[in-house]
N, C-alpha and C positions, 0 to 999 in steps of 0.2 A: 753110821754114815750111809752104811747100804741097808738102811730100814723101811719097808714099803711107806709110800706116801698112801694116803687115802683120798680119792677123787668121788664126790659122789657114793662114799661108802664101799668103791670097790680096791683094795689094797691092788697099789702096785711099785714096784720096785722099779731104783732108776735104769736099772740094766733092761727092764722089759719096757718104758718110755722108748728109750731110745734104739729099742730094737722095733717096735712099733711108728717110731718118726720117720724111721730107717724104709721100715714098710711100705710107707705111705707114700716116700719118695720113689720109691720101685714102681711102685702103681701108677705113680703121673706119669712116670717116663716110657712104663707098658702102653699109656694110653696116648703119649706123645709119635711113641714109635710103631703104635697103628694105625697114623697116615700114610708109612711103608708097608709095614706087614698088618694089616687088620689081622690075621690071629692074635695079637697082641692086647687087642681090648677081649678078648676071650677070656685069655690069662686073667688078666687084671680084675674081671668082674668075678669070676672064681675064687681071686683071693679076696678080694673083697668082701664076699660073703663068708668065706670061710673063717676071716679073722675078724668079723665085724662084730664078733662077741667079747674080743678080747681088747678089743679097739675100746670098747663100754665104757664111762665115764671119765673118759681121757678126751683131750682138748683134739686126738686124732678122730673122734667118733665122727665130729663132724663133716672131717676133711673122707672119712669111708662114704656118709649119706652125701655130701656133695656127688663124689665120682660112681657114684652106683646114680644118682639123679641124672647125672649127666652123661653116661653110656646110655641109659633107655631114652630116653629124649631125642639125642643122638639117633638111635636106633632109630625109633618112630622117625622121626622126620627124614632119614636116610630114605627110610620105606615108601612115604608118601612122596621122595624128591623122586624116584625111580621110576616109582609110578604115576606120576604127572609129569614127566619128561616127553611124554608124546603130545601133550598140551602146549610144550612150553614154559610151562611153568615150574616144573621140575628143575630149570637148570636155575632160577630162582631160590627156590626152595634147599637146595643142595648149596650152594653159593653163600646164602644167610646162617648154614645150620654148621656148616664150613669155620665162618668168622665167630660164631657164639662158640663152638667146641676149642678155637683157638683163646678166644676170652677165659671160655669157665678154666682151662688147665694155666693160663700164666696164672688168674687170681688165684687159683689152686694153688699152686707152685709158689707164688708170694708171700701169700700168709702163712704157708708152710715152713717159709724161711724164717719169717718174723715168728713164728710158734704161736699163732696166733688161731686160734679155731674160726671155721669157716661163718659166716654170719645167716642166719637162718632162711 
């Protein structure tokens, strides 16, 4: 019953799925609750990386390259909102990159419920 599933050729067992699904939810909610404390998407990108080997041919890998796609993204356009804010157009730029980071974490957060890996 508790015998590694094989995904992709890499063996894993259901206790490390679901210690990984588990993962994955920590990290949305790191990256949810770095509209309060941005140290939070710090965290998050750190475990990201650091589990993103173990994430490997599980239906989580996706949802890791989603949230690592979408912290840098994030970032960059953070960068550029800050820095064209004396244009004006900053508060533009910050505003739209605002509503996309709230997008990409519910569909995150969605499909994570349905166990559904992220779509490329």
């Amino acid at each position: 019953m508790n015998e590694p599933q094989t995904i992709d050729g890499i063996a894993k067992t259901p206790e490390q799925l679901a210690s990984l699904r588990q993962l994955t939810l920590v990290i949305y909610i790191l990256y949810a609750l770095s509209w309060l404390v941005g140290i939070t998407a710090i965290v998050a990108i750190i475990i990201n990386y650091v589990k993103r080997e173990d994430a490997a041919g599980t239906i989580y890998a996706s949802h890791f390259t989603w949230q690592i796609r979408t912290f840098w993204w994030v970032l960059l356009a953070c960068v550029i909102g800050t820095l064209t804010l004396v244009i004006g157009a900053g508060f533009v730029i910050l505003f739209v990159t605002a509503i996309w980071s709230i997008y990409r974490l519910v569909k995150g957060g969605l499909y994570w419920n349905d166990r559904k890996p992220m779509p490329h």
